[in-house]
N, C-alpha and C positions, 0 to 999 in steps of 0.2 A: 389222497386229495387234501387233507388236511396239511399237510407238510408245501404242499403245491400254495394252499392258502395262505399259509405264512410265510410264504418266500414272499408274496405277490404283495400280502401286507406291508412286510419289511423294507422292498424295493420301493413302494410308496411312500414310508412313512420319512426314508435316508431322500427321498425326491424334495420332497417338503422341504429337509434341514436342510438342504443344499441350497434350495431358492432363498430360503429365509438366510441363509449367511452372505448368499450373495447381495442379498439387499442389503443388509448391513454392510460388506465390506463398501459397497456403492456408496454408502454414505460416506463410510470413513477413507475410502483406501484415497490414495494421492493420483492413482489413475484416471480415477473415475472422470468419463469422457462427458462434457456439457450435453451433447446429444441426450445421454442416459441421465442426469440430472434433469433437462431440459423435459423430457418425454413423463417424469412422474408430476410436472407441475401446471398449476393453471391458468387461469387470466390472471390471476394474483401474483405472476412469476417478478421477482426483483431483485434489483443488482444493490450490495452494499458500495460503497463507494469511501473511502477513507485519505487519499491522496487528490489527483489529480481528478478523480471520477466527479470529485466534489464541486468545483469549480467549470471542468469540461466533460460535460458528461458524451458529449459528440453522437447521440444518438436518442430517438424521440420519445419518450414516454409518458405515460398516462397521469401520473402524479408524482409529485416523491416528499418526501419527507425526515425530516433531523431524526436523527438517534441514535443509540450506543449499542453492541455487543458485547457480551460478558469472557473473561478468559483471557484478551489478547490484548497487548498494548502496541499503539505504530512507535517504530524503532526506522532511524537511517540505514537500515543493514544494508539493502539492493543497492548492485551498479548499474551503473546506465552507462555503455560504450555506444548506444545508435541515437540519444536523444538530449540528456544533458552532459555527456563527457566522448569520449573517445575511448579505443581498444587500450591507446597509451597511456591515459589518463581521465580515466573514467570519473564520472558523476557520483551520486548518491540520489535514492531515490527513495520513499518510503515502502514500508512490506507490514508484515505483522506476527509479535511474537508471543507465543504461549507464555502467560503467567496468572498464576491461580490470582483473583480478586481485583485483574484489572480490568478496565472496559476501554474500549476506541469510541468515537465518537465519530459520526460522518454523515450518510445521506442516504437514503433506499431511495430506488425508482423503481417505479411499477413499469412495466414496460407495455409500448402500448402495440396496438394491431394483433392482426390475425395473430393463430400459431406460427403460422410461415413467415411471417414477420419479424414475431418475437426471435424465432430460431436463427432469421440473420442477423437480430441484433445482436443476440449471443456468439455467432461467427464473427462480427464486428469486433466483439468485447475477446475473442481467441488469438486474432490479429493483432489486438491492440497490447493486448495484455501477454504474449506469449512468452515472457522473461519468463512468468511468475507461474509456476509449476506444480500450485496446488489450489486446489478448488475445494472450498468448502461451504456447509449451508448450515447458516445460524440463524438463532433468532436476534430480532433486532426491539430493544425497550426503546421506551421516550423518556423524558422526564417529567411527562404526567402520568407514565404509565411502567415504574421503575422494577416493578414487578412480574405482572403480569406482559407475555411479550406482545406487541402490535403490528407485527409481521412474523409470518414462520420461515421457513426455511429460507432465507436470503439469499444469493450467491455470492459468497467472496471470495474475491482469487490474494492468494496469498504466495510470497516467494521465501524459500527455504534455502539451505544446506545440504541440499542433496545434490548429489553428481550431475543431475540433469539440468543443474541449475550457473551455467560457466559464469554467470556473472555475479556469484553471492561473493560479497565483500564482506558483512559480520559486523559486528558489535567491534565500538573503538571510542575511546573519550570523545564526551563534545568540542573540546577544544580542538582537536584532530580532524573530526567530524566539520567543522566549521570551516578551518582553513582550506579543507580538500573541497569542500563545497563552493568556499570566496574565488575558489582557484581554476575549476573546472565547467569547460565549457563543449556544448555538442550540436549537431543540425539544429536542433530544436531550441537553441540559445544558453546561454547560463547557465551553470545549475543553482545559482542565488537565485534566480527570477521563480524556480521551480519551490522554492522554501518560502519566500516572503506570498506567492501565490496562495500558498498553504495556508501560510499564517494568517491573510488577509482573509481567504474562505472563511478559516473557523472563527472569525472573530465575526464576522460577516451573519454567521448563524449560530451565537452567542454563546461560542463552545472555550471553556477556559483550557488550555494545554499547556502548563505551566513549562516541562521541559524543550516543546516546539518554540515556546516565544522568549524561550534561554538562547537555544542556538539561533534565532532568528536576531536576538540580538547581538549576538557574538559576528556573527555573519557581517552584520550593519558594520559594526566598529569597524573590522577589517575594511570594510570598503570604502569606509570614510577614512581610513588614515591612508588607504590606498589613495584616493582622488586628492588629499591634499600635499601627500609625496609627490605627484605628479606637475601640480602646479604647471598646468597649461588651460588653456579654452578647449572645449568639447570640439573636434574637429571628426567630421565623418570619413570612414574610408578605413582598411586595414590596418593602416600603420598605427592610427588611434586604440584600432581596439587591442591590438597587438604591443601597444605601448600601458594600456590599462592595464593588461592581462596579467604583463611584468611586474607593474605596480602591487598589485594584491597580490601575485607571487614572491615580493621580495617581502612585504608585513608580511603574510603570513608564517616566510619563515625564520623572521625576523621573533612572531607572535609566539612559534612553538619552540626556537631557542632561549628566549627570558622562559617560558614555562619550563624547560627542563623537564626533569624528572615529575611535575605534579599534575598532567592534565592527568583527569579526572574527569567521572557521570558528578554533576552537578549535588551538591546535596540540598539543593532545596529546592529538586524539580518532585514535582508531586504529581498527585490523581491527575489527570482530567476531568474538567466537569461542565456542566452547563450553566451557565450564568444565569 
């Protein structure tokens, strides 16, 4: 009996260590399915928002509020071939990348309604967001509250390097970064419109991002020596934008042969911070 007792102990105590890693991997693994995030959370459930979220959040919530996460800085990596670019010449889009001591800066929403609510906002935010292949839950500071966090577990969907991911494009000099962005366009319009948006948000919610409003300006130039290359009147209809299109195609690569061999990450893009 005693042997019978310690099997029974044993089979319960390996039961335990299994639930407990499964929660952890929950946390951490890149699978982890919204539903199973969604189902440990409360009325207090919130979406971080870093890119577009900021600006369109497309879906109703209870409150939201400015602030940063710890760990992650937003980088151009993500393509976009269904919204700012094409399969042949894709966009760029914001994502977010692991580096010890940085913070993103952006927007929590509390979301609002029922659980059955919140649950299709989250199917909403599956749909919307399904480039981006990894789901994580952070906490989110203020800058009255740099310390201490003011939201736990946030959802943020973030897009990676892994295989399931056919549209990651990567780290590439801003000048690179720039002209592919002056250049590229998809259903969803431009992909300049998708960067100056950005920029105009964070400024909008008095977030400084010294390297976004480097390529926001870089972006600018190009499109102004595009439009005075062109030297016509704005006239609507294909052939206009198809004639623009060319123009900021031809500076740009006008832009990255005088650059040669020296584009380059800017050196005097710094932290992000709040103003």
């Amino acid at each position: 009996w005693l042997l019978a007792l310690l099997l029974v102990s044993g089979a319960t105590c390996a039961s335990r260590l299994l639930i407990e890693s499964a929660r952890t991997r929950c946390r951490r693994d890149e699978s982890c399915k919204p539903a199973l995030i969604h189902s440990r959370m409360t009325k207090s459930t919130a979406i971080f928002g870093y890119g577009s979220l900021v600006w369109r959040p497309g879906f109703e919530y209870e409150s939201k509020e400015v602030g940063f996460i710890r760990g992650y800085k937003r980088v151009f990596w993500q393509g976009s071939t269904d919204h700012r670019g094409t399969p042949e010449a894709p966009g760029r889009t914001v994502t977010l990348a692991e580096e010890e001591g940085a913070v993103t800066w952006g927007v929590a929403y509390r979301l609002a309604g029922s659980q059955e609510q919140q649950q299709q906002t989250i199917a909403y935010l599956e749909w919307r967001e399904k480039q981006y292949d990894v789901r994580r839950l952070c906490h989110m500071y203020t800058a009255d509250s740099p310390e201490q966090p003011v939201l736990m577990d946030v959802l943020v969907y973030i897009a990676t390097d892994s295989a399931s991911n056919v549209n990651w494009l990567g780290p590439a000099p801003l000048p690179a970064i720039a002209r592919q962005m002056a250049i590229s366009r998809g259903p969803s319009g431009p992909n300049h419109e998708y960067l100056l948006q950005l920029a105009a948000a964070m400024r909008q919610i008095k977030v400084v991002d010294p390297e976004l409003f480097e390529l926001e300006g870089m972006v600018k130039r190009l499109m102004a020596a595009a439009a005075s290359e062109l030297d016509i009147q704005q006239e609507p209809g294909e052939a206009a934008v198809a004639a623009a299109a060319a123009a900021v195609a031809a500076v740009a690569a006008a832009a990255g042969a005088a650059a040669g061999g020296t584009d380059g990450m800017s050196a005097t893009a710094g932290q992000a911070r709040h103003a």
